[in-house]
C-alpha positions in Angstrom: 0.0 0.0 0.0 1.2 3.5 -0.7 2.5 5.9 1.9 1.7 9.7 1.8 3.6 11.8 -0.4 3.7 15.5 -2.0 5.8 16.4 -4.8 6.0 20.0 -6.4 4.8 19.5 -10.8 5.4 23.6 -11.7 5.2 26.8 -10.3 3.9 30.3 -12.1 6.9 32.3 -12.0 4.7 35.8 -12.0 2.8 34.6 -8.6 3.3 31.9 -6.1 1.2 29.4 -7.8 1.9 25.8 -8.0 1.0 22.4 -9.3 1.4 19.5 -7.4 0.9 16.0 -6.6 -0.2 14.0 -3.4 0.1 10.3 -3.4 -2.2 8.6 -0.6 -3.2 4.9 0.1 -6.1 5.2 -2.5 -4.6 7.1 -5.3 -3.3 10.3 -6.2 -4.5 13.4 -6.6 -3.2 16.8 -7.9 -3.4 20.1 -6.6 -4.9 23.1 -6.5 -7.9 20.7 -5.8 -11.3 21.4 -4.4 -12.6 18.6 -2.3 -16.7 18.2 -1.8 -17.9 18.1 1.9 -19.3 14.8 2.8 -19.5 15.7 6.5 -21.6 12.3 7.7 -20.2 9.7 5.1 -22.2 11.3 1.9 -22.0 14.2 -0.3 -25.9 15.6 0.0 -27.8 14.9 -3.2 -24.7 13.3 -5.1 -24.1 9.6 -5.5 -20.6 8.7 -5.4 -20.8 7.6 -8.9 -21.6 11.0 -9.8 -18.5 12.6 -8.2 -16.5 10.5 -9.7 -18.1 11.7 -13.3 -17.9 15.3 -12.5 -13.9 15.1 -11.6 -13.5 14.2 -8.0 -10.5 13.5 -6.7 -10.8 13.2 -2.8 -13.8 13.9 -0.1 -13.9 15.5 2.7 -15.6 13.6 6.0 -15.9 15.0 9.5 -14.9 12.6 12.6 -16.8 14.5 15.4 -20.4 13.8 12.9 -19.3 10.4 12.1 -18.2 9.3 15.8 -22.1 10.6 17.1 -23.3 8.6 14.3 -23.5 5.9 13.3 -20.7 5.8 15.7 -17.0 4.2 15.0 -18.2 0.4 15.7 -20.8 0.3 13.0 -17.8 2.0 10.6 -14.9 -1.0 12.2 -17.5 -3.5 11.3 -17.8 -2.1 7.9 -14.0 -2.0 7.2 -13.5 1.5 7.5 -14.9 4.6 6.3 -14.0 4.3 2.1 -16.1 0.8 2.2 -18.9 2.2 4.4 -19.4 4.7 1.7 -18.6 3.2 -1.0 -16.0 5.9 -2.3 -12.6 4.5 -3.5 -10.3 7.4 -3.9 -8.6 9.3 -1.5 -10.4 11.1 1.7 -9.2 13.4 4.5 -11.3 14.2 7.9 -11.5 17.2 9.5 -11.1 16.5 13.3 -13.9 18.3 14.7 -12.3 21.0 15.4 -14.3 23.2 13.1 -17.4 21.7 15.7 -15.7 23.9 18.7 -16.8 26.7 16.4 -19.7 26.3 15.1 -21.4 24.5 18.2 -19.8 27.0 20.8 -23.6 26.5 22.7 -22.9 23.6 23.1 -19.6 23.1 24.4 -16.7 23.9 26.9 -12.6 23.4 26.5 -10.8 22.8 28.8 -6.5 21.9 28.5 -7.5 17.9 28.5 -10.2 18.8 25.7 -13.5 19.3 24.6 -17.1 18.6 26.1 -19.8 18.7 23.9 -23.9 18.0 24.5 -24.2 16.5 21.4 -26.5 18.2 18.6 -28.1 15.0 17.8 -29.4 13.5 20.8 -28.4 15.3 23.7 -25.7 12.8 25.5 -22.5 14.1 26.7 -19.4 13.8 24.3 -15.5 14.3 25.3 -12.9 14.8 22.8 -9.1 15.1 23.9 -6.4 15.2 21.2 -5.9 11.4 21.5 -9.6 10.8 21.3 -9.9 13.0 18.1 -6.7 10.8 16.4 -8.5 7.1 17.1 -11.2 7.8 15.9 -9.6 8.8 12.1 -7.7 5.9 12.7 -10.6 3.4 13.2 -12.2 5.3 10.1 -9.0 5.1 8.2 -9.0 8.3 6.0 -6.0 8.9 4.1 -5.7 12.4 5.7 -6.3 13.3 9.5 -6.1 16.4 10.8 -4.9 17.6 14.3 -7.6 18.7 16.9 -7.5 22.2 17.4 -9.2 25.4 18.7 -11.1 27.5 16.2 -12.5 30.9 17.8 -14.4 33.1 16.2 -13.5 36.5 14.5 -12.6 38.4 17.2 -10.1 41.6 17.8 -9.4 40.4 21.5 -5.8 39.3 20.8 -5.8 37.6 24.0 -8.6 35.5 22.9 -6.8 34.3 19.7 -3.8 34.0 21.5 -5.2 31.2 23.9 -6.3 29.6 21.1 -3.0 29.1 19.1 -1.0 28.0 22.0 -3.6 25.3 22.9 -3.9 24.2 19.7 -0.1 23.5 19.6 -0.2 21.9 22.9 -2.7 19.8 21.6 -1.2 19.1 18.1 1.7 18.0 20.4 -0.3 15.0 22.3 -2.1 14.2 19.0 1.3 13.9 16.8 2.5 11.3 20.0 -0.2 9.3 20.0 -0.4 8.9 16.0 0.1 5.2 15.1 -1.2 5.0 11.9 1.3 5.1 9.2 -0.9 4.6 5.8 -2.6 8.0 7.2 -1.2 11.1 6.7 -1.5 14.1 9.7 -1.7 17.4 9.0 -1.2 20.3 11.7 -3.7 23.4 11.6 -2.1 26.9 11.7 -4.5 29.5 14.3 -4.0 33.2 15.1 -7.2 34.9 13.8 -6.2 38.2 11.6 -3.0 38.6 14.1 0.0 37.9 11.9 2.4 38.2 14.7 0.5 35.0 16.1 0.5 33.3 12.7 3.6 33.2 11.9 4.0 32.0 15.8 1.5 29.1 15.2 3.2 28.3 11.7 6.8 28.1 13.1 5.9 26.0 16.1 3.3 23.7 13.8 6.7 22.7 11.6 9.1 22.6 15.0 6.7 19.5 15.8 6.5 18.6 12.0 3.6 17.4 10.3 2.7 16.0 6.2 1.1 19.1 5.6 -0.1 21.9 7.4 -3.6 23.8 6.9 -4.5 27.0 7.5 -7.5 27.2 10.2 -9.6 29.9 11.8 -10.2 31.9 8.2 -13.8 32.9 6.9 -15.3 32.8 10.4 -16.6 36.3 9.9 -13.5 38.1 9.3 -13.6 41.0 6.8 -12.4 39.7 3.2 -10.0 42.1 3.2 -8.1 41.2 6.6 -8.2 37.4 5.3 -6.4 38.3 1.8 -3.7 40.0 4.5 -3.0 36.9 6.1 -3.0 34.9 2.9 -0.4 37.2 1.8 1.6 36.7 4.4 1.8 33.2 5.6 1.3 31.1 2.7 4.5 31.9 1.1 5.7 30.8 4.2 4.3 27.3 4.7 7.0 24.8 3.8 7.1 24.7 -0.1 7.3 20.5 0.2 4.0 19.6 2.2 0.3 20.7 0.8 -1.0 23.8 2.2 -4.4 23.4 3.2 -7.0 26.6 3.0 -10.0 25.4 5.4 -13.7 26.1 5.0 -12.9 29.0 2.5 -14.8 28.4 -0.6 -16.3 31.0 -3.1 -15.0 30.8 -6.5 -13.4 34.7 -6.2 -11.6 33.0 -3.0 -10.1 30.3 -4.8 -8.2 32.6 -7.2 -7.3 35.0 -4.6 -5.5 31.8 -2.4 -3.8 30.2 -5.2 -2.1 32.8 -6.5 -0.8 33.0 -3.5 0.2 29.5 -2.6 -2.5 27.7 -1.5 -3.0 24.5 -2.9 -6.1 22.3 -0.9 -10.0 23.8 -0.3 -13.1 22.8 1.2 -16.4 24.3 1.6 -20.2 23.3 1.9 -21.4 25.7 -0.7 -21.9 24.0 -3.6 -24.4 21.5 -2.0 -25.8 24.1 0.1 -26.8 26.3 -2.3 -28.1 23.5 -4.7 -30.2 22.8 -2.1 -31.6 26.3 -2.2 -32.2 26.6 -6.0 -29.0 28.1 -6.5 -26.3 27.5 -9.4 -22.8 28.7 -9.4 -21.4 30.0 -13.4 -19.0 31.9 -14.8 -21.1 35.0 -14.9 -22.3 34.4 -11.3 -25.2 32.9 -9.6 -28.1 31.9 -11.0 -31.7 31.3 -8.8 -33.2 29.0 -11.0 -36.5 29.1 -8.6 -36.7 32.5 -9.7 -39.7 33.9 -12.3 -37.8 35.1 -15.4 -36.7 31.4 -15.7 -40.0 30.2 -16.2 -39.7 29.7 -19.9 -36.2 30.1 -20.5 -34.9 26.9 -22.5 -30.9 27.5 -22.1 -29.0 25.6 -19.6 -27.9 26.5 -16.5 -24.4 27.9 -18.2 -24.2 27.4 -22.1 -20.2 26.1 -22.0 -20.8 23.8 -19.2 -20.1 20.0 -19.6 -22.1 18.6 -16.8 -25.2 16.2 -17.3 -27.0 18.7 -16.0 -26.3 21.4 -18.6 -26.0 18.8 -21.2 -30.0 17.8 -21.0 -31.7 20.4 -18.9 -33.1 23.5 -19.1 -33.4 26.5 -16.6 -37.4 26.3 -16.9 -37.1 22.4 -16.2 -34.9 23.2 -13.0 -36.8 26.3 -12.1 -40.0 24.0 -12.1 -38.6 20.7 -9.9 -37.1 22.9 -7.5 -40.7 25.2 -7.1 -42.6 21.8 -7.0 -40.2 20.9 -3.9 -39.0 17.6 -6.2 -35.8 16.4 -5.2 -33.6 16.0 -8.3 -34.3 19.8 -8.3 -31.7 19.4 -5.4 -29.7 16.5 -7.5 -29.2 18.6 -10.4 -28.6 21.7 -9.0 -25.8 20.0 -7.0 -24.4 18.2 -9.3 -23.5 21.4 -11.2 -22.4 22.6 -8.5 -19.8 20.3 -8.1 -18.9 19.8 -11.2 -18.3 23.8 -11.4 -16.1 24.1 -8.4 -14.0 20.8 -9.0 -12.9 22.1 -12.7 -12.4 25.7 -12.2 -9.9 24.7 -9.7 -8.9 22.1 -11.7 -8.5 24.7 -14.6 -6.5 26.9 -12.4 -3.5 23.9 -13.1 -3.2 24.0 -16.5 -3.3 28.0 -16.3 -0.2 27.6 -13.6 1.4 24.7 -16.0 1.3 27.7 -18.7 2.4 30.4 -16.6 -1.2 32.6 -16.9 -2.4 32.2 -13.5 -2.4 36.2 -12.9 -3.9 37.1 -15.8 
């Protein structure tokens, strides 16, 4: 079985783009790359024969979802997470750290870790470092991340501050107790909008040394502005030999902004989410399908698109499943989605291969 492995294709000389390549367990992948969310084993409305058809290369999956349910016995008795859900290719899981965030009702830290009331039923969850790292392990993605603290946009530098150093403390504990050797473990880089800190967090992260390092704590209600500021000046520098990892930031406009920079790895729920909501990403901007002036409007969703759902379906058909609360509405909607996002990131290569990424 393959280990993990990164190795630099190209670089656009004008900006600090760059191809590469990432070599897991279950195939390889290059980057810049987009990966769908697939928080509780599945990709809403997309079957995974249908991201393999769009251009998927690897999934993201969330432990802290997938450890309240079905829980990690249900997953060991399945053979790990890739069987359970029947996806072959490569998959990386966020660690839940992303949870401390967005569930801050229901939750405390403390240094040994984090209690949650779970969302779903109630019951009282604890999650150390350790914890986090067993139970990727016993779901056997191909990438785990490090548990870590995510706070909020904040100006309180104290705040932020408290949050870097205990996610190094923790990233410490959860490198240790890492057995897993097909599995790759990336570290997560905090400090809010601070650069002082992040440039703290990122030379500590690498002291402890990890396959790849991400970039946490962005687009948590930061202005865009004070994001791009960060971008600028910590991904040039991430080490050049290990992916860099942009979490949860995921807007087409975002995506150029990070790789010319350096960034090479991106998540984000929006292409599902809005397809769920009637809502299709193009070239020229979003389109509301369930809107009125597509009523009788025969073109696709976007005329140069290649996805099936451009190829056989019109706006008024779309406009009219998701208005009659039909469910491929949702389905097709999605799919474009997906298939957007993965190739205009996947486009962004062949521009860096070429040396055009800034134009």
């Amino acid at each position: 079985m393959k280990k993990f492995g990164f190795k630099l294709l190209a670089t656009d000389k004008k900006c600090n783009a760059r191809v590469g390549k990432v070599t897991t367990p279950h195939g390889t992948f290059e980057t810049p790359v987009f990966m769908p969310v697939g928080t509780q084993g599945s990709v809403k409305a997309m079957l995974p024969r249908d991201l393999k058809e769009v251009g998927t290369e690897i999934l993201l999956s969330n432990a802290y979802h997938l450890y309240i349910r079905p829980g990690l016995e249900v997953i060991k008795k399945i053979k790990g997470l890739h069987r359970f859900m029947g996806w072959n290719g490569p998959i990386l899981t966020d660690s839940g750290g992303y949870q401390v965030f967005s569930l801050s009702k229901l939750r405390s830290i403390t240094e040994e870790g984090v209690k949650f009331n779970s969302h779903f039923d109630g019951r009282e969850i604890f999650l150390t470092p350790e914890k986090v790292i067993e139970i990727q392990e016993v779901l056997g993605s191909d990438i785990a991340m490090i548990f870590d603290e995510c706070p909020a946009a904040t100006k309180d530098k104290k705040t932020v501050e408290k949050a870097v150093n205990i996610t190094l403390r923790w990233a410490r504990r959860a490198k240790k107790h890492h057995k897993l050797k097909t599995q790759a473990l990336f570290g997560i880089l905090q400090g809010g909008t601070f650069k002082d800190l992040r440039k703290e967090s990122l030379e500590r992260t690498r002291e402890i040394g990890f396959d790849g390092y991400a970039l946490g704590g962005l687009s948590v209600g930061e202005p865009k502005e004070e994001m791009i500021e960060v971008l600028d000046e910590i991904l040039p520098l991430m080490p050049e030999d290990k992916p860099r990892y942009l979490m949860g930031v995921g807007i087409p406009l975002d995506f150029f902004e990070a790789v010319e920079r350096g960034a090479d790895m991106f998540d984000c729920v929006n292409p599902t989410r809005y397809g769920r909501n009637g809502t299709a990403f193009t070239g020229d901007g979003l389109v509301v399908v369930r809107n009125g002036k597509y009523q009788k409007d025969p073109r696709p969703v976007q005329e140069d698109c290649g996805c099936y759902t451009c190829r056989n379906f019109s706006r008024a058909y779309l406009r009219h499943l998701v208005n009659s609360h039909e469910i491929l509405g949702a389905q097709l909607i999605t799919l474009h989605n997906v298939y957007f996002f993965v190739n205009l990131v996947k486009s962004m290569r062949e521009k860096i291969r070429e040396g055009r990424m800034d134009v």
